[in-house]
C-alpha positions as CSV (number, residue, x, y, z in Angstrom):
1,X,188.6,207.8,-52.5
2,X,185.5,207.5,-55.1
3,X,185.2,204.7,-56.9
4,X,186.5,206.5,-60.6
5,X,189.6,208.3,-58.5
6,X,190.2,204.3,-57.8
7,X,189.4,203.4,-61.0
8,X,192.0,205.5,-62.2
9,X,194.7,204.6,-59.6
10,X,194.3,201.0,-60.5
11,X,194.6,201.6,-64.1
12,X,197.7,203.6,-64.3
13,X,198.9,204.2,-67.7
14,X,196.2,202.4,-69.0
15,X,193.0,203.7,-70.5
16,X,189.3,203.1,-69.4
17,X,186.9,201.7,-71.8
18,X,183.5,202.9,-70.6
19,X,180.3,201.3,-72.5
20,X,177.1,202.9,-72.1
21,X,173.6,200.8,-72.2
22,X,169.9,202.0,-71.4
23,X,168.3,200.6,-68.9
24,X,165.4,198.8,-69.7
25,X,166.6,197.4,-73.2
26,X,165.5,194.9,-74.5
27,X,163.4,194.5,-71.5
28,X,163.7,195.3,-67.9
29,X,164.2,191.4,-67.1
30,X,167.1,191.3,-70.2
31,X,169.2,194.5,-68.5
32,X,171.2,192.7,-65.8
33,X,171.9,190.1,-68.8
34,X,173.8,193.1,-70.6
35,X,175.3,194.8,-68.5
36,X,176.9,191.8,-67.1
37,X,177.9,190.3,-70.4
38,X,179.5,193.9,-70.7
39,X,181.2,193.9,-67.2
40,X,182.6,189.8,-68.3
41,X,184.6,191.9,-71.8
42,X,186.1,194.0,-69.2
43,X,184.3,197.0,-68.6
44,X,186.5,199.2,-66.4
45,X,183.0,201.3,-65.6
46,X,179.9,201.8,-67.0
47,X,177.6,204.9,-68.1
48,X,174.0,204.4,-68.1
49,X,170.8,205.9,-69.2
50,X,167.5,205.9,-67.7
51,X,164.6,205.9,-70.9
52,X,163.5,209.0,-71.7
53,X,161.7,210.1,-74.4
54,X,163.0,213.0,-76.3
55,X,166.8,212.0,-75.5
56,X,167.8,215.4,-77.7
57,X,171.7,214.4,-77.3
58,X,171.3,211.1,-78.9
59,X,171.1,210.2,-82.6
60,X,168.7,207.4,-84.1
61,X,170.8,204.1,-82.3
62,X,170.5,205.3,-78.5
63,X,166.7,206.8,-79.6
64,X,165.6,203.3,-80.5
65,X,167.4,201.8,-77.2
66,X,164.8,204.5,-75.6
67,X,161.4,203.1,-77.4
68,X,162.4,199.9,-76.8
69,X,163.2,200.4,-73.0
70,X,160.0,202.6,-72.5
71,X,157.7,200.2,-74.5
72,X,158.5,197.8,-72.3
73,X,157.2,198.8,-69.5
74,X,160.6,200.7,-68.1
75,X,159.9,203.6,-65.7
76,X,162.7,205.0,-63.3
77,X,161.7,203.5,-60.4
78,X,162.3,200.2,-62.5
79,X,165.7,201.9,-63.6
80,X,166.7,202.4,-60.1
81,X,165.7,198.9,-59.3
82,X,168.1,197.5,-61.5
83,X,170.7,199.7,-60.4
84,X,170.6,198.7,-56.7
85,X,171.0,194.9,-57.8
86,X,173.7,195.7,-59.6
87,X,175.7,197.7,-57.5
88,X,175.0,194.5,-55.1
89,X,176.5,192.4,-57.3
90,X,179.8,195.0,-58.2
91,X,180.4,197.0,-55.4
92,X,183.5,198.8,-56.9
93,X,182.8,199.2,-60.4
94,X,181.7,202.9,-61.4
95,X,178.2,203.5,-62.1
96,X,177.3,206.7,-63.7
97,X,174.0,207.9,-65.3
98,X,173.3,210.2,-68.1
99,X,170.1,211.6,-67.8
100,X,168.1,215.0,-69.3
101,X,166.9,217.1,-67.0
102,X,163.0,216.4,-67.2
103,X,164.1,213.1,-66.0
104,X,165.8,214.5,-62.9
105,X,163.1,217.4,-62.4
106,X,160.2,215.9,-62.3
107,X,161.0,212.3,-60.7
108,X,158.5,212.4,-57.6
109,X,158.1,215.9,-57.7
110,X,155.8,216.5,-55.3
111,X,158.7,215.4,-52.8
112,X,161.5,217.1,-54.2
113,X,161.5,216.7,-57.8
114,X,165.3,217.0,-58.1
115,X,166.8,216.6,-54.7
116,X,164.8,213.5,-54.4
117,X,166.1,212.2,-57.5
118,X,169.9,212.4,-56.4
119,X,168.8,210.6,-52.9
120,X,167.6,208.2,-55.2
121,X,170.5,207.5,-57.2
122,X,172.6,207.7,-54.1
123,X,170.8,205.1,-52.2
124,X,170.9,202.8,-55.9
125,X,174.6,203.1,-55.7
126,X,175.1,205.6,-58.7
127,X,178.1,207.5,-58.4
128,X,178.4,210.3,-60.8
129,X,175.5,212.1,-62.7
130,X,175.7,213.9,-66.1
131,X,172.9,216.1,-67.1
132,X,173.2,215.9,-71.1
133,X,170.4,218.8,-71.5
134,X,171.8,221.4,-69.0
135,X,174.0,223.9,-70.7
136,X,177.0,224.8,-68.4
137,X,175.9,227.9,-67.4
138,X,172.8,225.8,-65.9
139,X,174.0,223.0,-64.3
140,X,174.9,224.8,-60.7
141,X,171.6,223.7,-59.0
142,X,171.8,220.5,-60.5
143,X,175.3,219.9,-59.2
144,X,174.7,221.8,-55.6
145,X,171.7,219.0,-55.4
146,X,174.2,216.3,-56.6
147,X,177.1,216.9,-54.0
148,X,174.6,216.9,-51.5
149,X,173.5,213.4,-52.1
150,X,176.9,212.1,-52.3
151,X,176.9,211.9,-56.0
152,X,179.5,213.5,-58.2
153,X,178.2,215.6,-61.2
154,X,179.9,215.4,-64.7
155,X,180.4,218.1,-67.1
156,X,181.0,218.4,-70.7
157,X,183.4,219.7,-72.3
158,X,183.4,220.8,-75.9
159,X,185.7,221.3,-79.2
160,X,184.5,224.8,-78.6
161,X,184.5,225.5,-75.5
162,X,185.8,229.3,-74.3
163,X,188.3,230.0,-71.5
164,X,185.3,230.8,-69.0
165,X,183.5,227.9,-69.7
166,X,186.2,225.3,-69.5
167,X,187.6,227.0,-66.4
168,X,183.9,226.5,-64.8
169,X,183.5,222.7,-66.0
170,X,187.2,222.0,-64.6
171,X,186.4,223.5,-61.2
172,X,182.5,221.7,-60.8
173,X,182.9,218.3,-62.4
174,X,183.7,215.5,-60.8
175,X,185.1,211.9,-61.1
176,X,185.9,212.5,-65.1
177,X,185.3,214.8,-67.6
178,X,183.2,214.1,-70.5
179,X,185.0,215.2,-73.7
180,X,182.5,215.6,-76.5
181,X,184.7,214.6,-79.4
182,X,182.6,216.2,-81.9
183,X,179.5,218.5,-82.3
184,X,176.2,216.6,-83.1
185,X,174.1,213.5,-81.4
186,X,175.6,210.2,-80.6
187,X,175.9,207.6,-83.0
188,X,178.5,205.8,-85.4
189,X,177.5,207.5,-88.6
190,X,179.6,210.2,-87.9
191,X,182.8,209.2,-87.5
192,X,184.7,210.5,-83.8
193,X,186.6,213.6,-84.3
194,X,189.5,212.8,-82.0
195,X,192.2,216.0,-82.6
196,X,191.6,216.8,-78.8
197,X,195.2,217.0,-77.5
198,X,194.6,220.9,-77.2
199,X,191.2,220.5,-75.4
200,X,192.4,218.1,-73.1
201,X,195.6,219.6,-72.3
202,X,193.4,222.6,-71.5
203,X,191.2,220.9,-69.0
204,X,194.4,219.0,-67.5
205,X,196.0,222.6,-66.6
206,X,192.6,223.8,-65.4
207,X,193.0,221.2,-63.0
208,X,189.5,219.4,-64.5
209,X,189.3,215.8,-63.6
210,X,190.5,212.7,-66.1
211,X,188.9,213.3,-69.4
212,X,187.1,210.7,-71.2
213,X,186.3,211.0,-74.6
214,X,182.9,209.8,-76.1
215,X,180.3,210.3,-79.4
216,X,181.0,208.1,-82.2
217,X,183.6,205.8,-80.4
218,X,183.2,202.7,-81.7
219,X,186.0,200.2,-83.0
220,X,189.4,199.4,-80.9
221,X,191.5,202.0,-83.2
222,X,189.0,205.1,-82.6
223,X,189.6,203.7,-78.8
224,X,193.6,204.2,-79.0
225,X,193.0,207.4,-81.4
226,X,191.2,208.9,-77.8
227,X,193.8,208.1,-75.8
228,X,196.8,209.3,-77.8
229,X,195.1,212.7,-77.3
230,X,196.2,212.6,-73.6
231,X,192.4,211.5,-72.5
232,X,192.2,208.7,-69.9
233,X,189.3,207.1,-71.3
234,X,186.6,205.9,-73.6
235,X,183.2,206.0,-73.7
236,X,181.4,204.1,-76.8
237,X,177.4,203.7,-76.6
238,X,175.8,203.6,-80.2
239,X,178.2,200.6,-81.0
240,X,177.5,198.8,-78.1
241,X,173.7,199.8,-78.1
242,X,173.3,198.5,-81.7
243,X,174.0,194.9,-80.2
244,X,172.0,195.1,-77.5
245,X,169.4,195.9,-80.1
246,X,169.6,192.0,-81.2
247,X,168.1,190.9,-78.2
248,X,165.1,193.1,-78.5
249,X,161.6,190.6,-78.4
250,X,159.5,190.5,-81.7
251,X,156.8,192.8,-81.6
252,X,154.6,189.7,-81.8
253,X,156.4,188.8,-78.6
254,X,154.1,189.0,-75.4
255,X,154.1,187.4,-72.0
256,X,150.8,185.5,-71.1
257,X,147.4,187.3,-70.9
258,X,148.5,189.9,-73.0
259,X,151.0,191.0,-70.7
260,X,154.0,193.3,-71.7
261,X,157.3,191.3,-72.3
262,X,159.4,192.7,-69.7
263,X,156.4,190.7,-67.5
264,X,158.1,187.4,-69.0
265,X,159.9,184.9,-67.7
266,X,164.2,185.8,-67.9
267,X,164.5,182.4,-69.9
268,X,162.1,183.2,-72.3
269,X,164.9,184.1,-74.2
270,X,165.6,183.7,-77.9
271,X,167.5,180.5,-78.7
272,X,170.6,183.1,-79.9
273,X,170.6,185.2,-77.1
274,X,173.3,183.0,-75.8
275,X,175.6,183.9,-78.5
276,X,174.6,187.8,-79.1
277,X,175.6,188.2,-75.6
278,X,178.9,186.6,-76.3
279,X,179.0,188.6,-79.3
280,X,178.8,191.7,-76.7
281,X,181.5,190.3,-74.5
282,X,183.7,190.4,-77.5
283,X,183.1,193.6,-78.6
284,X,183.8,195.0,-75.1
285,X,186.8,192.8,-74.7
286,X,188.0,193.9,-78.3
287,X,187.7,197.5,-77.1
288,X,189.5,197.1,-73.9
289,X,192.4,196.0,-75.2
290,X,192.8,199.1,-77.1
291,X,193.4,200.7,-74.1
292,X,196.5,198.6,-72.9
293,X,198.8,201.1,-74.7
């Protein structure tokens, strides 16, 4: 059984709340910090991103997670290190990435390029991989290169999608759907559109896997609005990306010799990083509870 089929066993009736964090921000050293402040408020799984940077799905929040990650030094090998610690320290939680396709294309290209990639994520203990980038009538190598590795490939599904097309995402994703739960970038300054019950009933009698819906998810009533659609989950990223944002360094802030901050010491840390992670717990907790219909 994967880990989100177990996921979903566990959880019955209730929802999933799935926050998604870059990699990399505030600083390579920071990451674990946040993601396991997010894990402590409950985090049934987590969806991550590697920094990348033309990230053409995400709005101006997630866009600044990737200058922040990227200016501090965060490459994918970095990414991937992070990944394999924390897949030590959780070996059951669901790890999935969202990536673009440059991102998966080009990593070590002149081994591979994309198969190498998946191998990677594999070995880092990733479990599902979503392409944001790839059109559905283009993710079939990406997918035939994921299964291979051992990593399920997610899908999304949109408010528009036609009979074909959903019928294609519910027969190649895997381990949830993404519902997009309205058109446009990520980001909380467009409110979620969350009249989905059609859309997911559709995908549920396509035989797609659980939905989860995600894009501009981010208070504990836009979290039950999702699931009284029939979804099984929640994904909400600019909300929780936004208080990551408060642990971001200075820009006066550098390690010794000139050094780039991720290079610093972990308990270099701002006297309030303490409570902004506590701050995060909260918000994740908050949001989890939301799901216990």
């Amino acid at each position: 059984m994967s880990r989100y089929a177990a996921m979903f066993e566990r959880l019955g009736n209730e929802g999933a709340f799935i926050p998604f964090a870059v990699l990399g921000d505030p600083t390579p050293a920071r990451t674990l910090d946040v993601l396991e402040a997010l894990i402590a408020g409950g985090a049934d799984a987590l969806e991550l991103g590697i920094p990348f940077s033309d990230p053409v799905a995400d709005g101006p929040t997630i866009q600044a997670a990737d200058v922040r990650a990227l200016a501090a030094g965060t490459r994918p090998r970095d990414a991937f290190a992070i990944l394999t610690e924390l897949r030590t320290r959780h070996p059951d939680l669901p790890i999935g990435l969202l990536v673009y396709a440059n991102l998966v294309e080009a990593h070590d290209a002149g081994r591979g390029g994309r198969d190498t990639f998946y191998r990677a994520a594999a070995t880092a203990g990733v479990d599902s991989v979503l392409v944001a980038d790839a059109p559905t009538f283009e993710h079939a190598p990406f997918s035939a290169a994921a299964l291979a590795a051992g990593i399920e490939p997610v899908l999304i599904a949109t408010p528009n999608l036609d009979d074909a097309a959903l019928a294609e995402v519910a027969a190649s994703t895997r381990g949830y759907t993404y519902v997009v739960s309205r058109v446009g970038v990520t980001g909380t300054e467009s409110a979620a559109g969350l009249d989905h019950t059609d859309l997911v009933t559709r995908l549920q009698q396509a035989g797609a896997p659980p939905a989860v819906l995600g894009f501009g998810i981010a208070t504990p009533a836009q979290v039950k609005a999702a699931l009284a659609t029939g979804a099984r989950g929640a994904i909400s990223g600019s909300a929780v990306v936004a208080k990551i944002a408060q642990l971001a360094p200075a820009p006066s802030d550098t390690a010794p010799n000139g050094a780039a901050p991720n290079d610093a010491a972990p308990n270099d840390a701002a006297p309030n990083d303490a409570a902004i992670l506590a701050d995060l717990t909260a918000f994740v907790r908050d949001m989890k509870a939301a799901t216990r219909r």
